[in-house]
C-alpha positions as CSV (number, residue, x, y, z in Angstrom):
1,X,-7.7,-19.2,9.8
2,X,-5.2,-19.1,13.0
3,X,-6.6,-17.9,15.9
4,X,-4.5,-14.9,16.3
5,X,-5.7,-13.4,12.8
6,X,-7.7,-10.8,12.6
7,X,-10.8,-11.4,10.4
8,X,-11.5,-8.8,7.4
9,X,-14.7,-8.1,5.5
10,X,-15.5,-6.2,2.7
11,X,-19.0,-4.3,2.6
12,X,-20.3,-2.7,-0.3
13,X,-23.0,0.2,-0.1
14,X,-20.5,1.0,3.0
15,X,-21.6,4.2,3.4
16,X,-25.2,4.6,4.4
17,X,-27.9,2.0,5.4
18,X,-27.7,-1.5,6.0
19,X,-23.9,-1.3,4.5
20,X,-23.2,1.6,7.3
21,X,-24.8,-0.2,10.1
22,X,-23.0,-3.7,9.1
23,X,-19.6,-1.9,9.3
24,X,-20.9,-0.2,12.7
25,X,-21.0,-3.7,13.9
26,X,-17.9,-5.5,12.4
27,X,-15.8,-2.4,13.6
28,X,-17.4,-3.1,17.0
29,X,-16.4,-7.1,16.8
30,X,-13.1,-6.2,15.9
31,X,-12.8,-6.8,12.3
32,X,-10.9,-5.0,9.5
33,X,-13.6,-3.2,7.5
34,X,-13.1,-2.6,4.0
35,X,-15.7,0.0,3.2
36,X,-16.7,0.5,-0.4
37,X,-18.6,2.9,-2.4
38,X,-19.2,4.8,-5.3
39,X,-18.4,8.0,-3.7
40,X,-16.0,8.1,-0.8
41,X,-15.3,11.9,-0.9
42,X,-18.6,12.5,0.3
43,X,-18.9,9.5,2.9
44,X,-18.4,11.1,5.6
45,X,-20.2,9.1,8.4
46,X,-18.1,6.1,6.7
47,X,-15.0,7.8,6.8
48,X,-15.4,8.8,10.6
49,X,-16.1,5.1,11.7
50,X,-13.1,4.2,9.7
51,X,-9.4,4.8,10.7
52,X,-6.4,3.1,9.6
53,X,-6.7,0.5,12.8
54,X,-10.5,-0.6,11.9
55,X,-10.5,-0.2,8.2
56,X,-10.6,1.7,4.6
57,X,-12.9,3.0,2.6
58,X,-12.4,2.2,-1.1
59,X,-14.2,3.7,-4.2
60,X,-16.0,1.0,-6.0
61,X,-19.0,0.1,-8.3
62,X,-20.0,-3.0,-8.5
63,X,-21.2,-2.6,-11.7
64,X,-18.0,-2.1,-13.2
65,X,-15.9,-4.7,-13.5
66,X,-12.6,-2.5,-13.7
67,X,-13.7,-0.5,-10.6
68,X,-13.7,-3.7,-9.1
69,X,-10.6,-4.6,-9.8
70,X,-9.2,-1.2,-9.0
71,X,-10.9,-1.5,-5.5
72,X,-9.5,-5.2,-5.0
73,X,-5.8,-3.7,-5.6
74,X,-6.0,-0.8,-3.2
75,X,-7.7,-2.8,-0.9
76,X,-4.6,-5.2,-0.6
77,X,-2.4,-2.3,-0.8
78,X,-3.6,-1.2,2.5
79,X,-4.6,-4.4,5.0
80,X,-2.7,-4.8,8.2
């Protein structure tokens, strides 16, 4: 990675818990925070932290393999 880049991390669970506090702390270093979870509508502590500088928030279920793969898209879609 060149030095100038700026690191991005994807966090699942984003939006309460461990996954919120993780993201409270990457946003903090600096990184690009992809947030997922199953419901975004209703993360709103998640979508607060998150703005278009310090990351997304992506709908995604790890247990579904196309939710995954619709997450992955959007998620390249939108990185700086």
């Amino acid at each position: 990675m060149r030095p100038t880049a700026r690191r991005t991390c994807l966090v699942t669970g984003a939006n309460r818990g461990l996954g919120l506090e993780f993201t409270r702390q990457l946003v903090a270093d600096g990184t690009f925070v992809i947030g997922a979870c199953r419901s975004p509508g209703t993360a709103r502590s998640l979508r607060a932290l998150l703005d278009q500088n310090s990351g997304i928030v992506v709908l995604m279920d790890v247990a579904d393999s196309a939710s995954v793969r619709a997450a992955a898209a959007e998620a390249s879609r939108n990185q700086p």
